[in-house]
N, C-alpha and C positions, 0 to 999 in steps of 0.2 A: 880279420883286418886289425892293425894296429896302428899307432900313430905312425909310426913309420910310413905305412902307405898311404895315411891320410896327408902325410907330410910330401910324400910322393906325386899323390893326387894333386895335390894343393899345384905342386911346383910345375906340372904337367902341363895342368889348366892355366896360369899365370904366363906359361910359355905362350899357348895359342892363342891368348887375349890379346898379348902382345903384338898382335896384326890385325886385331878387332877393329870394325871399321869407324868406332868411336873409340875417342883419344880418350885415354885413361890413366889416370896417375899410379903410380907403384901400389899406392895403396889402398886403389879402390880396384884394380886389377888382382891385387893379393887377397883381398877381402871377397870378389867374386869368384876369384880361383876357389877360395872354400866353400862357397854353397855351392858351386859344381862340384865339386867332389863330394860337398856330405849331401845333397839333393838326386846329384845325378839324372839331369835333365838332357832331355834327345837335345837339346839346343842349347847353347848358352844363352842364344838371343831373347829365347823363353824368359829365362832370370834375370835379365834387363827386363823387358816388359812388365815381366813382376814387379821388379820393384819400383818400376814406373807407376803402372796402377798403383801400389801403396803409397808410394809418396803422394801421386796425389786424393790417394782418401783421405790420406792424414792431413793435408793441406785444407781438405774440404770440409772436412768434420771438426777443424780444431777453431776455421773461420779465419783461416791465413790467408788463405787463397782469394777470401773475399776484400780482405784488407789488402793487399797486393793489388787487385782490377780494381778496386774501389782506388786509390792512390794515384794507378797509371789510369785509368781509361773510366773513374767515374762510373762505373758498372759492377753489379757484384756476377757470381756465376748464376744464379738463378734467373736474374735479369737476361742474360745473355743466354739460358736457355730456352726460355717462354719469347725471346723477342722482343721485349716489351720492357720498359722501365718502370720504377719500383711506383712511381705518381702515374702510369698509364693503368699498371694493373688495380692502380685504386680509384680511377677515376680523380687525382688529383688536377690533371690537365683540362678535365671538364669543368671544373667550379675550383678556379683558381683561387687563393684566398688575396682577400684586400685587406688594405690596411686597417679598413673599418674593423674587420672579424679578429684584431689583434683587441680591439677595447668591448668585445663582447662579456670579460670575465673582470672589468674594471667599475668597481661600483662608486 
């Protein structure tokens, strides 16, 4: 194989995206055109899912993802998948703090 047919490949795969049922820009169509051709997966739809999963590993491991739910909806992902809010799973909602246990460390 040679660039050529990588170039070939490329242009092949950018064609059939081009109907793909998610809308994709020139250059994120060109850019998946080449991991189908240098991957050469039974699906394209495969390589979307892939890189689905990594986006959001990296999202979850870098602690974006937490700062994202935390912003909109007050919840990190952990919380959302235990069910339970970060003051339930410590028992904070049990022995709420008063204002008194703010002058506990006040001499």
């Amino acid at each position: 194989m040679s660039l050529d047919d990588l170039q070939d490949a490329v242009e092949e795969q950018n064609a059939e995206l081009a109907d793909h049922a998610v809308s994709l820009d020139r250059e994120t169509r060109t850019e998946l055109a080449m991991l189908s051709a240098a991957l050469d997966p039974e699906d394209v739809d495969d390589l979307v899912g892939r890189a689905v999963h990594q986006f959001f590993d990296t999202l979850v491991q870098s602690g974006k993802l937490d700062f994202h739910l935390r912003s909109e909806y007050d919840a990190t992902y952990d919380e959302y998948l235990s069910g339970m809010s970060f003051e339930e799973m410590t028992g904070g909602r049990e022995f709420p703090q008063t204002e008194e246990d703010g002058r506990r460390y006040q001499y």
